[in-house]
Each structure stands twice: as C-alpha cells, then as structure tokens.
DRENVO-8255 format. One line per 3 residues: number of its first residue (from 1); their letters; for each residue x, y, z of N, C-alpha, C. Coordinates in Angstrom, 2 decimals. Example, Ala and Ser with C-alpha at 12.3 -4.5 7.8 and 13.67 -1.06 7.14 Angstrom:
% DRENVO-8255
1	AS	13.19 -5.69 7.80 12.30 -4.50 7.80 13.20 -3.30 7.80 ~ 12.85 -2.25 7.08 13.67 -1.06 7.14 12.90 0.03 7.87
***
This chain:
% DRENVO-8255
1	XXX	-55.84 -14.43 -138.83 -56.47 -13.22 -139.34 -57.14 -13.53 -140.67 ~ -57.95 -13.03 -140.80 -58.96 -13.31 -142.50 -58.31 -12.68 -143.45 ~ -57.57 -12.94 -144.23 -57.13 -12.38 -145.49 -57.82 -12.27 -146.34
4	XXX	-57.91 -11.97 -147.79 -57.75 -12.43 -148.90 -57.43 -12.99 -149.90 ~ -57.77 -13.58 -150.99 -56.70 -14.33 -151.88 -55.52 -13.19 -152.06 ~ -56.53 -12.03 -152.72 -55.48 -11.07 -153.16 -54.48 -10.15 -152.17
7	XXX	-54.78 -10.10 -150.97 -54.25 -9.46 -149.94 -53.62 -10.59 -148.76 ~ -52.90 -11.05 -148.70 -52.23 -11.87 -147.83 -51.24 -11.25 -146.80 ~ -51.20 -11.20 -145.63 -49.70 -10.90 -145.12 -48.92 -12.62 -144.80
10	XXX	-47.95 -12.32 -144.42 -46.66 -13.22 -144.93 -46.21 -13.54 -143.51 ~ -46.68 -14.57 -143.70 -46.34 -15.50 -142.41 -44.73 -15.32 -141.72 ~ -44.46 -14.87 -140.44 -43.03 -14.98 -140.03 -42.26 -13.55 -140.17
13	XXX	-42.90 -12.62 -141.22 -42.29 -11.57 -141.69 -43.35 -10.30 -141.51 ~ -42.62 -9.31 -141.58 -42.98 -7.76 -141.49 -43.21 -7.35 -142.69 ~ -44.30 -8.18 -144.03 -44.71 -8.05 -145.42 -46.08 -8.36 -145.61
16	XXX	-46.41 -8.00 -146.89 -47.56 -8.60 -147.29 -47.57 -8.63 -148.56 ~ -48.49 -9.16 -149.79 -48.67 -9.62 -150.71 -50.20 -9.39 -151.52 ~ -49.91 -8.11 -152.31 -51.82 -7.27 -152.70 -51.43 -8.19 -154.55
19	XXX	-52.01 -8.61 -154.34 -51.98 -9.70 -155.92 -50.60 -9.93 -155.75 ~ -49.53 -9.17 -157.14 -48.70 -9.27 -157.74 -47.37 -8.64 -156.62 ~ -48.03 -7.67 -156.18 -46.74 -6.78 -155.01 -46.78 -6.94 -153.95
22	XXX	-45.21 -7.21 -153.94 -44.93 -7.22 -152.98 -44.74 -5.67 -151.94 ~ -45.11 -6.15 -150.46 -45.09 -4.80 -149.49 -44.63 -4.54 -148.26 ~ -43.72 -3.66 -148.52 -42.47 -3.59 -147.04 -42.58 -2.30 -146.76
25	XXX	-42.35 -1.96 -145.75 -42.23 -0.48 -144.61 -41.24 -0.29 -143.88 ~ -40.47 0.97 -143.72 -39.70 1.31 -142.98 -38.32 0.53 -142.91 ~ -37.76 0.54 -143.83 -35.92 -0.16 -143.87 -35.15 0.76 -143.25
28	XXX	-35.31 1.79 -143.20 -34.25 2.64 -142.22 -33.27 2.57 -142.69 ~ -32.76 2.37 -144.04 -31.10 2.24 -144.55 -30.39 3.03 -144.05 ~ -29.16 3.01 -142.99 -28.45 4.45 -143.02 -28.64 4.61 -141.18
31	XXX	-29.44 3.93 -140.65 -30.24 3.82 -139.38 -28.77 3.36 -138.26 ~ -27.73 2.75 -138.60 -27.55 1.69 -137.74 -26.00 3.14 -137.85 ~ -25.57 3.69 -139.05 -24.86 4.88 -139.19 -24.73 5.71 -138.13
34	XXX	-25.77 5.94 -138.36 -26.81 7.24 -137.58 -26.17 7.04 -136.06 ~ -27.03 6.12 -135.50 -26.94 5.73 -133.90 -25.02 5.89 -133.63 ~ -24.16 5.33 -134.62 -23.07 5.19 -134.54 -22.21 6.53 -133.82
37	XXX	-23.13 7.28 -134.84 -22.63 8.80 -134.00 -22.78 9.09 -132.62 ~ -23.30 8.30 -132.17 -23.59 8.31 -131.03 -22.95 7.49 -129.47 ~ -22.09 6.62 -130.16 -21.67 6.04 -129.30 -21.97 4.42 -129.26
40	XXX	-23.34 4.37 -130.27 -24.16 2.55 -130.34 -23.83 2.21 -131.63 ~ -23.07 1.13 -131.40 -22.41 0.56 -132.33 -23.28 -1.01 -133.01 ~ -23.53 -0.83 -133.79 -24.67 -1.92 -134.37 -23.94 -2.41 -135.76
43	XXX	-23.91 -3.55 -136.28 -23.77 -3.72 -137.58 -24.80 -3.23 -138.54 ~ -24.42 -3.05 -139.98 -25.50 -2.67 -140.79 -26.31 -3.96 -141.21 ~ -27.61 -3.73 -141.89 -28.58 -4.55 -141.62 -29.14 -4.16 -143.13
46	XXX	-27.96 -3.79 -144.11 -28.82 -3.22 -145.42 -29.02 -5.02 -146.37 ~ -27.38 -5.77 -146.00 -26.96 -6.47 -146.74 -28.08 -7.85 -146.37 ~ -28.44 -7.86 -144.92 -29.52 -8.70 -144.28 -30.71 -8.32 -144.84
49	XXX	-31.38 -6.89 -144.91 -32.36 -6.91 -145.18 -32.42 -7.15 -146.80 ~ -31.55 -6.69 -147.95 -31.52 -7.17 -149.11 -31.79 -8.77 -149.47 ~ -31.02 -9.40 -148.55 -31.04 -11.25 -148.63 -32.73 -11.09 -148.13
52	XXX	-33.08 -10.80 -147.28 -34.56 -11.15 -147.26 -35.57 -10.84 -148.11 ~ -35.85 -9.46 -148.61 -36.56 -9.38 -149.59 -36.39 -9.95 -150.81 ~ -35.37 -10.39 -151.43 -34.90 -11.11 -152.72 -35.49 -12.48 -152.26
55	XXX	-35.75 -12.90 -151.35 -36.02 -14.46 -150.39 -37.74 -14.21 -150.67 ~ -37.76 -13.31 -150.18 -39.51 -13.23 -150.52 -39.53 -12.90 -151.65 ~ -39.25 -12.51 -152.38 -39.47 -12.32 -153.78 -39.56 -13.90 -154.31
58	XXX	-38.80 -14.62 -154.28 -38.73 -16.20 -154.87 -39.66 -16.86 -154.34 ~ -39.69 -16.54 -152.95 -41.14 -17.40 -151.79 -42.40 -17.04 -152.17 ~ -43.02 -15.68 -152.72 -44.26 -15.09 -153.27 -44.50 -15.16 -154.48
61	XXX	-43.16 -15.04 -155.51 -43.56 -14.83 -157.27 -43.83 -13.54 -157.19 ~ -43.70 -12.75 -156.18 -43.72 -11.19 -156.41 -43.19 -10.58 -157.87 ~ -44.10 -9.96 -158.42 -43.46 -9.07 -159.86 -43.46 -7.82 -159.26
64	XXX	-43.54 -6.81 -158.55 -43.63 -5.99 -157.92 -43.26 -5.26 -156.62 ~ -42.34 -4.68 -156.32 -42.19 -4.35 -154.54 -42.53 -2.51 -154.71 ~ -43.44 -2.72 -153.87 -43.79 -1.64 -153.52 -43.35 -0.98 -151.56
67	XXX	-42.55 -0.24 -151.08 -41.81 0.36 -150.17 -42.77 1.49 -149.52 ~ -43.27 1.30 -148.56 -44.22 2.14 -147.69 -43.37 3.48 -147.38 ~ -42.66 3.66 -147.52 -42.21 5.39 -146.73 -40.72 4.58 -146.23
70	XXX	-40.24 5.32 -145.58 -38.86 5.65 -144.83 -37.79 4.63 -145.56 ~ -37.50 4.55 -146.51 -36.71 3.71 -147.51 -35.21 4.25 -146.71 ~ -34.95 4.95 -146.10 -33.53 6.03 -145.69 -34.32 6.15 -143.92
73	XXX	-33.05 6.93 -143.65 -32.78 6.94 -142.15 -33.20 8.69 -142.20 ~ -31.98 9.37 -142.27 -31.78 10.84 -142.12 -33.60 11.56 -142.91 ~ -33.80 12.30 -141.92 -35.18 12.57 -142.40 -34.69 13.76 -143.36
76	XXX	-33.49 14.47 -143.62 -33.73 15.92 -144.27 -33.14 15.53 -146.14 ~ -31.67 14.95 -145.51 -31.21 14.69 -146.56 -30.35 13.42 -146.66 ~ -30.06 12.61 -147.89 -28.89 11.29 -147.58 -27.62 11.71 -146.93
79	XXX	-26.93 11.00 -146.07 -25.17 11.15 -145.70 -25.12 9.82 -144.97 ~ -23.70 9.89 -144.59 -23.11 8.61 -144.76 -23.69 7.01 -145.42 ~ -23.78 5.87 -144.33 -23.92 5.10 -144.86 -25.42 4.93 -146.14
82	XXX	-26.04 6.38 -146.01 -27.25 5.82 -147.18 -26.13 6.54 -148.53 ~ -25.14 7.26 -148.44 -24.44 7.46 -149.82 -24.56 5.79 -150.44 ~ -23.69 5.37 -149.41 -22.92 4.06 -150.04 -23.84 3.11 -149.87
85	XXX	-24.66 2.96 -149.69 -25.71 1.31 -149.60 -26.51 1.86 -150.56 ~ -27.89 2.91 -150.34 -28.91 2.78 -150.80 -29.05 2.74 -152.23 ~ -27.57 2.92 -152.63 -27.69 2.88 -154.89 -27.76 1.18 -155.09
88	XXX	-26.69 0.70 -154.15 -26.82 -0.34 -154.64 -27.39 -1.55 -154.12 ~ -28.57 -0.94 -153.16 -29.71 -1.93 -153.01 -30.46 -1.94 -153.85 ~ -30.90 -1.22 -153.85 -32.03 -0.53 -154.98 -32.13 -1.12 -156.45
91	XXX	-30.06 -0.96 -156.95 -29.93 -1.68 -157.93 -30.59 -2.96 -157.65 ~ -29.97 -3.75 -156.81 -30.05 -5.17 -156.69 -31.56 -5.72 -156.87 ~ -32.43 -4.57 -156.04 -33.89 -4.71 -156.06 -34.45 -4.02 -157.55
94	XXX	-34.27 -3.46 -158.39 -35.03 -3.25 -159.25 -34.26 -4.61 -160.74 ~ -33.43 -5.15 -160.25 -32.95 -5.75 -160.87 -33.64 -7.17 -161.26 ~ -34.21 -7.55 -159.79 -35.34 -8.34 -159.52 -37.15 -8.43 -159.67
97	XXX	-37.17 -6.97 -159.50 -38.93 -7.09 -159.86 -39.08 -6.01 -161.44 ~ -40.13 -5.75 -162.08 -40.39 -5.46 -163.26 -40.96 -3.98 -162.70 ~ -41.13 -3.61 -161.50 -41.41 -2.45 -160.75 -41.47 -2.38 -159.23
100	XXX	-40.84 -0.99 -159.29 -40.18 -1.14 -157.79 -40.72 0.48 -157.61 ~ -41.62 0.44 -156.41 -42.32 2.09 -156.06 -42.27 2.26 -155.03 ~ -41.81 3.55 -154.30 -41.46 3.99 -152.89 -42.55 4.97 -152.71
103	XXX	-43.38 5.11 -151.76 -44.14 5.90 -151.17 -43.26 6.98 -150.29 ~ -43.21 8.07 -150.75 -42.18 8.77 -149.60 -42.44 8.76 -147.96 ~ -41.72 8.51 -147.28 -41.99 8.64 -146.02 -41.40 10.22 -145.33
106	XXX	-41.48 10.39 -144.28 -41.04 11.69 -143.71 -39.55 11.53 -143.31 ~ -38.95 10.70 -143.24 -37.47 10.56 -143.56 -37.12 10.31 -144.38 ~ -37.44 10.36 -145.60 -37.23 9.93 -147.00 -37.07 11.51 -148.20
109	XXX	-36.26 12.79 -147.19 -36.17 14.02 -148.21 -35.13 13.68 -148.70 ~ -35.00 14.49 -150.34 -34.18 14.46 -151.47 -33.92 12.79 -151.51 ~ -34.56 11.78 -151.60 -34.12 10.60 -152.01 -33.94 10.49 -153.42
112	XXX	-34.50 11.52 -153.98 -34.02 10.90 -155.54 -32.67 10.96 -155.67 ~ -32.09 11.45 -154.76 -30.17 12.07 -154.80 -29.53 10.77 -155.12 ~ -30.28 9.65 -154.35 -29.54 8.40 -154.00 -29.84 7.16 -154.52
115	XXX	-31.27 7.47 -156.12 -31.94 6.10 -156.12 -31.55 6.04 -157.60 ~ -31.25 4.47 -157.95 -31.02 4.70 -159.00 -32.29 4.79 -160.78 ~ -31.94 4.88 -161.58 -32.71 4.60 -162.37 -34.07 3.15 -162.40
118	XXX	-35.17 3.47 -162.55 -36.27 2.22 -162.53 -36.23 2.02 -161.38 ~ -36.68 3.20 -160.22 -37.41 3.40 -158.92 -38.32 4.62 -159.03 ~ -39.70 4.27 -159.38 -40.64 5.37 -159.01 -41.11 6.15 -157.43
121	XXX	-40.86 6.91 -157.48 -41.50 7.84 -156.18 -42.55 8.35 -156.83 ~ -44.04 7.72 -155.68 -45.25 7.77 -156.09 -45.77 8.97 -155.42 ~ -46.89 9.15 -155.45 -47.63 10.24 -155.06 -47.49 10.32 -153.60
124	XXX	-47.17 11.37 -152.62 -46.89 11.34 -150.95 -47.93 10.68 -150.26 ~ -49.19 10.91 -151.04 -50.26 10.41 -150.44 -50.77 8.86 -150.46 ~ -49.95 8.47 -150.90 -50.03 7.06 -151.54 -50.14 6.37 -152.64
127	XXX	-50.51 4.75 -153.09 -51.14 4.40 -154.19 -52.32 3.59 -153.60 ~ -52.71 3.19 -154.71 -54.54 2.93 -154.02 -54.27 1.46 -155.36 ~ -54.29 0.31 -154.93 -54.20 -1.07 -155.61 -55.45 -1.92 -155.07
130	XXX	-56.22 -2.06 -155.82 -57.65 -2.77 -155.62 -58.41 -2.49 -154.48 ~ -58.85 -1.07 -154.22 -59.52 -0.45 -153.38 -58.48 -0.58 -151.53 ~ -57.12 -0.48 -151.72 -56.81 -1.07 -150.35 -55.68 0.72 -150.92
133	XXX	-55.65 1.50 -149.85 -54.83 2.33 -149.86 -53.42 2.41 -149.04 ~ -52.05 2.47 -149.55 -51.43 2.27 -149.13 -50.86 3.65 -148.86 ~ -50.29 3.60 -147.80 -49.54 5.30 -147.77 -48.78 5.16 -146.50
136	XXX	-47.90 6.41 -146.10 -47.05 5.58 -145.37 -47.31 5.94 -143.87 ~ -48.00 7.49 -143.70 -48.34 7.08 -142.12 -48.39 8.18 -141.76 ~ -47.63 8.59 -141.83 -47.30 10.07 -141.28 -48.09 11.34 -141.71
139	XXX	-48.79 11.43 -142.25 -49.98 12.24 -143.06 -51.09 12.01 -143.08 ~ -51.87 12.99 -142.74 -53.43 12.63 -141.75 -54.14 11.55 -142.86 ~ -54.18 10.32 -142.63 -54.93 9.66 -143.51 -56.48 9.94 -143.68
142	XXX	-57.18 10.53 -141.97 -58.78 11.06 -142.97 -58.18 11.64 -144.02 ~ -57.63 12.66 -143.67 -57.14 13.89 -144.77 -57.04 13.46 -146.20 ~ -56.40 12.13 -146.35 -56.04 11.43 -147.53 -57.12 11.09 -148.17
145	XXX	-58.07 10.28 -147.30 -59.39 9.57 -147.67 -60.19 10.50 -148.24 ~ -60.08 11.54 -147.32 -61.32 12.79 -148.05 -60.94 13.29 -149.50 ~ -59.67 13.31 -149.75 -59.22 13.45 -151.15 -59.40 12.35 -151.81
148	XXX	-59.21 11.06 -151.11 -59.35 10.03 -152.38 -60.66 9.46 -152.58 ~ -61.30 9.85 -152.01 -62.69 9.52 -151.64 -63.29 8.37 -150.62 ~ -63.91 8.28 -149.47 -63.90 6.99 -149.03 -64.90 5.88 -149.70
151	XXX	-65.55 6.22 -150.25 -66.29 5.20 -151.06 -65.13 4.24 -151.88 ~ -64.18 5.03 -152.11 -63.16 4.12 -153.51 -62.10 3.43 -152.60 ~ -62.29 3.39 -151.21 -61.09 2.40 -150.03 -61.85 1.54 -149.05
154	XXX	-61.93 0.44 -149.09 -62.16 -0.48 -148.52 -60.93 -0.72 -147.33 ~ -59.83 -0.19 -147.88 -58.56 -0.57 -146.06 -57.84 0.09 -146.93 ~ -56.80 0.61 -145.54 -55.73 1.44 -145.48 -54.89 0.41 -144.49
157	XXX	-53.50 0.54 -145.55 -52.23 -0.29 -144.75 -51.44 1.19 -144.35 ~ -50.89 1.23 -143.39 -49.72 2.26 -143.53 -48.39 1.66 -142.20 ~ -47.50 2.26 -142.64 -46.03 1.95 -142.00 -46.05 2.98 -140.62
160	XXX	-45.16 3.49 -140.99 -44.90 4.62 -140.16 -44.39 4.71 -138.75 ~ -45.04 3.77 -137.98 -45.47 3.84 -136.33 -44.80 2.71 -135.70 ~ -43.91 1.37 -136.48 -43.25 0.51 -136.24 -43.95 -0.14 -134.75
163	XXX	-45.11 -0.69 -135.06 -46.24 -1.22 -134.07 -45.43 -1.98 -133.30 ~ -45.39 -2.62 -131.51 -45.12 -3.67 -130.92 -45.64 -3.41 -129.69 ~ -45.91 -4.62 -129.26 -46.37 -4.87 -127.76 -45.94 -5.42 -126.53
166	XXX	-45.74 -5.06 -125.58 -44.95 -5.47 -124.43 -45.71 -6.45 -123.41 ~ -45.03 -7.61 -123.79 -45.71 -8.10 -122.78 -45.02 -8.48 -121.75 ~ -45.54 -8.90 -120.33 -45.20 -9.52 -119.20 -45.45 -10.83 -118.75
169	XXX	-44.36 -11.49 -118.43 -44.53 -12.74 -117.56 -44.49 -12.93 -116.33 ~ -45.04 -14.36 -116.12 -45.51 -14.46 -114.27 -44.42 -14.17 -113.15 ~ -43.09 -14.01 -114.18 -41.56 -13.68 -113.61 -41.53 -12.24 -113.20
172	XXX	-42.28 -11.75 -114.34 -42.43 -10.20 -114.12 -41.47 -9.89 -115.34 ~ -40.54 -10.41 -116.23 -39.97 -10.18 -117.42 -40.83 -9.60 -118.36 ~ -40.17 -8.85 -119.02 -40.61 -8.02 -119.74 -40.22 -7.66 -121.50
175	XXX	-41.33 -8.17 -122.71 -40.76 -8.95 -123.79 -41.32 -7.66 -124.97 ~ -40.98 -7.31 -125.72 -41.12 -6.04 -126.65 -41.29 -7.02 -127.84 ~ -42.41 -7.13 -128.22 -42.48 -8.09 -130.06 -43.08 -7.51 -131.24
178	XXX	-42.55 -7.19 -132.19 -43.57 -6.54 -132.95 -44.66 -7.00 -134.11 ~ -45.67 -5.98 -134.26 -47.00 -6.72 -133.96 -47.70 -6.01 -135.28 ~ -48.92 -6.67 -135.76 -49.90 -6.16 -136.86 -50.97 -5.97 -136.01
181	XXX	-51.17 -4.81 -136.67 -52.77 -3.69 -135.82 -53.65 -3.33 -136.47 ~ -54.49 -4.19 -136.64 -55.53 -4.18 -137.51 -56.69 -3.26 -136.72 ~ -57.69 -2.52 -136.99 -58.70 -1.53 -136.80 -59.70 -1.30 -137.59
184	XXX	-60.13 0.16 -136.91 -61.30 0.31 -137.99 -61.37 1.98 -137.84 ~ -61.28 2.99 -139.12 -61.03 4.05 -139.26 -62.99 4.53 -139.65 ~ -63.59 5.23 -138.48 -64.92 5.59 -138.78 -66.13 4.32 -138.55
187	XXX	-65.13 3.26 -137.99 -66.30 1.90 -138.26 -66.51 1.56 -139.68 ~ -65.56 2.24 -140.69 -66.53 1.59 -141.86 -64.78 0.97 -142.36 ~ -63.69 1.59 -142.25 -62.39 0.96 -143.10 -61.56 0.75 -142.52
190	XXX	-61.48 -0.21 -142.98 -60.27 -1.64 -142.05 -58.77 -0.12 -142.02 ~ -57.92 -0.32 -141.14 -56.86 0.39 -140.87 -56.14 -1.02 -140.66 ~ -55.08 -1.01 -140.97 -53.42 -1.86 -140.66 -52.63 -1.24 -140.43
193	XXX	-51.77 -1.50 -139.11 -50.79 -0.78 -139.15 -49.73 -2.22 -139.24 ~ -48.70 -1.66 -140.06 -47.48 -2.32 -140.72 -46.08 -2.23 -139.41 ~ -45.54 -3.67 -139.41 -44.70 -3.67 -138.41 -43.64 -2.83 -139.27
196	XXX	-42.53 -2.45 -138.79 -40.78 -1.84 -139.33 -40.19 -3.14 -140.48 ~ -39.56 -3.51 -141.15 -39.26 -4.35 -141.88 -37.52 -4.24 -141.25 ~ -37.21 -3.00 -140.85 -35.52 -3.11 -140.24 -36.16 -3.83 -138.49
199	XXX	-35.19 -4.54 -138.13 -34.87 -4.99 -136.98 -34.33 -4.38 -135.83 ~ -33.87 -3.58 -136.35 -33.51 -2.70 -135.45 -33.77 -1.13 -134.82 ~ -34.69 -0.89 -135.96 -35.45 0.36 -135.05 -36.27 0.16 -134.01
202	XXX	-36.51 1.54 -133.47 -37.08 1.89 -132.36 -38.58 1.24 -132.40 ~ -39.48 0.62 -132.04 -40.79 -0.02 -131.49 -41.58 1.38 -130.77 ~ -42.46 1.36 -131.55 -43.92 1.94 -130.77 -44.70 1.31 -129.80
205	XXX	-44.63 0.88 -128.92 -45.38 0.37 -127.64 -46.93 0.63 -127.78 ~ -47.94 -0.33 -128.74 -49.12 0.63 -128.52 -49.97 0.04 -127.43 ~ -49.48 -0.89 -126.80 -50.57 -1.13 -125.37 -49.93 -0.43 -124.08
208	XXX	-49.54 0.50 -124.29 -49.06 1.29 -123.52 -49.31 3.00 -123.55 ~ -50.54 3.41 -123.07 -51.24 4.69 -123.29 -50.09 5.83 -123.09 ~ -49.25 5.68 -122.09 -48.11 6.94 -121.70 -46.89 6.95 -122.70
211	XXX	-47.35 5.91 -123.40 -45.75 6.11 -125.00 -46.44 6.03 -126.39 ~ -47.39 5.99 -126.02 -48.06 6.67 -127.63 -47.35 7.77 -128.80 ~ -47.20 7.39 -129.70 -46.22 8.69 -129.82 -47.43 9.93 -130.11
214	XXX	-46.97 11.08 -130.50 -48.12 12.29 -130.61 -48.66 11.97 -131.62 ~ -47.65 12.00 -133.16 -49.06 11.29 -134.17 -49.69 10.47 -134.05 ~ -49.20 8.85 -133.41 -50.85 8.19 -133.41 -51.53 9.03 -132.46
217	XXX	-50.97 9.45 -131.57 -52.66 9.98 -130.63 -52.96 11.40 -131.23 ~ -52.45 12.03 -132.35 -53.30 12.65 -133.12 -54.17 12.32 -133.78 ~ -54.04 11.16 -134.39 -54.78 10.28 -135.38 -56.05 9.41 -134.46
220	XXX	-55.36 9.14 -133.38 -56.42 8.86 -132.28 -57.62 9.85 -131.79 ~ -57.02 11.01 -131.27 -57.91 12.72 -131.49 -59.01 12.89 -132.28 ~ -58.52 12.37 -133.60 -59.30 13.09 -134.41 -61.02 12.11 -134.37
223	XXX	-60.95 10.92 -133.64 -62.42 9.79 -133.32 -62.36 9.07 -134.43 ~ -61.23 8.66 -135.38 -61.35 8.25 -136.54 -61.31 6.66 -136.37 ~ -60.39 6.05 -135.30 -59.72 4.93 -134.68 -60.10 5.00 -133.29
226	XXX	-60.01 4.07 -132.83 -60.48 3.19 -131.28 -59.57 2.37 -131.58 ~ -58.26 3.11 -131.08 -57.04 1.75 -130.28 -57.33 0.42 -129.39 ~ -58.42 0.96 -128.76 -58.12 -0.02 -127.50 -58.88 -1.40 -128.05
229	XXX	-59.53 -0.89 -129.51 -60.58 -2.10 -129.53 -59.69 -2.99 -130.95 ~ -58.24 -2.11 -131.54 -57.90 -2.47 -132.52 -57.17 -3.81 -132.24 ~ -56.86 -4.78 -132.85 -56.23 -6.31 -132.59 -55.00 -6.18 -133.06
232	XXX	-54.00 -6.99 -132.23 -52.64 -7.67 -132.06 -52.77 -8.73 -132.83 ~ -51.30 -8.53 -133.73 -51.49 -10.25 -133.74 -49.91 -10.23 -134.58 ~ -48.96 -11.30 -133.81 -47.61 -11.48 -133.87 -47.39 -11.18 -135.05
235	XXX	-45.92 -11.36 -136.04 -45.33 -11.91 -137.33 -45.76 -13.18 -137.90 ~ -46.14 -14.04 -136.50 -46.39 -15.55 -137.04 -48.14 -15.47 -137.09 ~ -49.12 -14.00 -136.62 -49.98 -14.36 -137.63 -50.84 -14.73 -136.29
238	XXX	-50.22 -14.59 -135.24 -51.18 -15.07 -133.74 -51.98 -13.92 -133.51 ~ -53.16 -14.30 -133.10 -53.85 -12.98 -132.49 -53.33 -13.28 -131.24 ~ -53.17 -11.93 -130.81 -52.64 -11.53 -129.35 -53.99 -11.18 -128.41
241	XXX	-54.76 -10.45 -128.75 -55.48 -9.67 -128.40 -55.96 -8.77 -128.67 ~ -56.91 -7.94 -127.98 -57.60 -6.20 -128.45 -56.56 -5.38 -127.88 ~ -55.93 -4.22 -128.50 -55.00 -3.33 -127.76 -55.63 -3.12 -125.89
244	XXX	-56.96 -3.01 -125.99 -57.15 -2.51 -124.65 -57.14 -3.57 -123.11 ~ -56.73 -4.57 -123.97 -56.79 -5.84 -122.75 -55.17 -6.27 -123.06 ~ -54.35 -5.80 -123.47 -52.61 -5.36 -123.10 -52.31 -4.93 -122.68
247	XX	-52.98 -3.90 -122.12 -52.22 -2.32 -121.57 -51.80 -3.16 -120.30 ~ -50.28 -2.50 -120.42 -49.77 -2.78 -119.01 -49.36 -1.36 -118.48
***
C-alpha cells in the first residue's frame, strides 16, 4: 500500500503511525466479561493487549497514542471487568507516552468514571492531525466533513466496523482475517477503515453484501463510498483485492 513518511500503518498489526502518534481502535476492555455472562468463557485480553501497545511504543518511538473510539466494552456505562482493568491500563499507558487521547466511541458512555488522570477525551467528532481526520466511525462522517470542511481533509481513518474478509479454499474451508479498507469518500478522500486492535471481537464481513452491518450500508446509502471498488489488504500489508471481486 503507498504510505507516507508521515502516515505509515504497521506492519503485522491493527495500528498505524501519523508522525509522532501512535493509532489504535476498538480494545473492547471489559469485552471478554461481557460474553462471560453468557455462558463464553474467554480469558481477558487487557493484560495482552497492554504488552502490545507498550511493544509498539518502543518499535515506533511513538510520543503519542491516540485511541479511535470503543476504549470499553459496555456501550451505556463501565461494570465489571472495565471497573478493575481500565484505571490501570490507562495508568500504565499514560505513563509511557507524553499524551494519550481517546476519541469517544459509541460504547465508550461515562468513561471518564474509569480513566485516570492525563487521558484527554477529544472532540466526538474527532481530531484532524496533518489534514488526515481521525474519528471513530459511528457518526455520519459526510456529516463530520461538512463541519470540518472538506477542503481541510485529505483522508479519513475511522475504527468502528472491525473490517475482515472471508475467504475460501479449493477445500471449500472457510478463513475470517482481518483486513485494512482503504476507499474513496466522493472520489476525492481517501477513507480507511481500521481493523479491531482486540482479538477477539466480533469481525464485520465486508465482502459479504447480506452481513453488512446497517451503518456501513448507511454510509454506503448515502453515494459517499463504493465498497465494491474499496481494497483489502491483510495486517501483513498484502493487497487482497477490490471488495467486489471477494464477495462470496
């Protein structure tokens, strides 16, 4: 994929790198809790995902982590396991960069309950770092653009939609990987969509027209994006393909 000096994504991983910040989406802290109630029993994945970002932090020289939306699981309010993890990730992570900013996501209500001191919660709509707008997904991004102006955004990254693609083998097996979705919002601004950074959430299938979820194919609705023409391309950075020559 063509990067930039200043815009890199990160080989192997569900990140990227806009100069100085570092950029992750969707941790789901509290996620693996959740399901528990349910009967699916998963280990937590706060203490894994902490070892990794501190890993990229040393691997990039990151001075900065900036958190796309859904930092938490429970969309209304914190309980259980985000009581007890999310203070003292957070610690651990602001302990490490010189600024640490969360974009709220739509599972991310009353988080200030749970964060500790030297974590900014930025504007819902995003932050905007060398003409590239970041925001987290869930909020009509024309909508955003028309407020932020589109002349002043050259690309929009957003989280939200935990991108992956299913593919098939000559076995007929059937492989779920998740994926970077690069586009074009109007023909004129690059769109990214950002894989999940937790491992264990749920995957958006987007070469698959009948599991779309309703917001992207709202966002699809509105003629802003052409899925089928937007590109795949693994963690390791492979182009896969155009969404519309996946569809299975």
């Amino acid at each position: 994929m063509n990067t930039e000096t200043r815009f890199k994504l990160i080989k192997g991983e569900p990140a990227l790198l806009a100069g100085e910040t570092l950029v992750i989406a969707d941790t789901h802290i509290g996620y693996e809790g959740e399901i528990r109630l349910k009967g699916i029993k998963l280990p937590s994945l706060t203490k894994r995902i902490l070892t990794r970002v501190l890993s990229l932090a040393e691997k990039t020289s990151a001075r900065r982590l900036l958190i796309l939306g859904d930092l938490k699981h429970t969309v209304y309010g914190p309980r259980g396991l985000e009581w007890m993890e999310i203070p003292d990730f957070m610690r651990r992570i602001v302990g490490r960069f010189e600024w640490v900013g969360v974009v709220p996501g739509n599972h991310d209500g009353d988080l200030y309950a749970v964060l500790p001191e030297g974590v900014e919660l930025t504007d819902p709509d995003g932050v905007l770092l060398n003409g590239v707008l970041f925001t987290h997904g869930h909020k009509r991004v024309d909508t955003i653009l028309g407020k932020k102006g589109w002349d002043s955004v050259r690309r929009v990254v957003v989280g939200h939609f935990h991108p992956a693609v299913e593919l098939i083998d000559d076995l007929g097996y059937r492989y779920v990987i998740p994926v970077w979705v690069k586009g074009l919002l109007n023909n004129t601004v690059e769109i990214l969509l950002m894989p999940a950074f937790n491992e264990n959430i749920g995957k958006l299938i987007v070469n698959n027209p009948e599991r779309i979820s309703e917001e992207l194919r709202g966002l699809l609705k509105t003629g802003s994006m052409n899925l089928k023409e937007a590109e795949a391309y693994s963690l390791d950075l492979v182009f896969l393909g155009k969404i519309g020559e996946l569809e299975t």
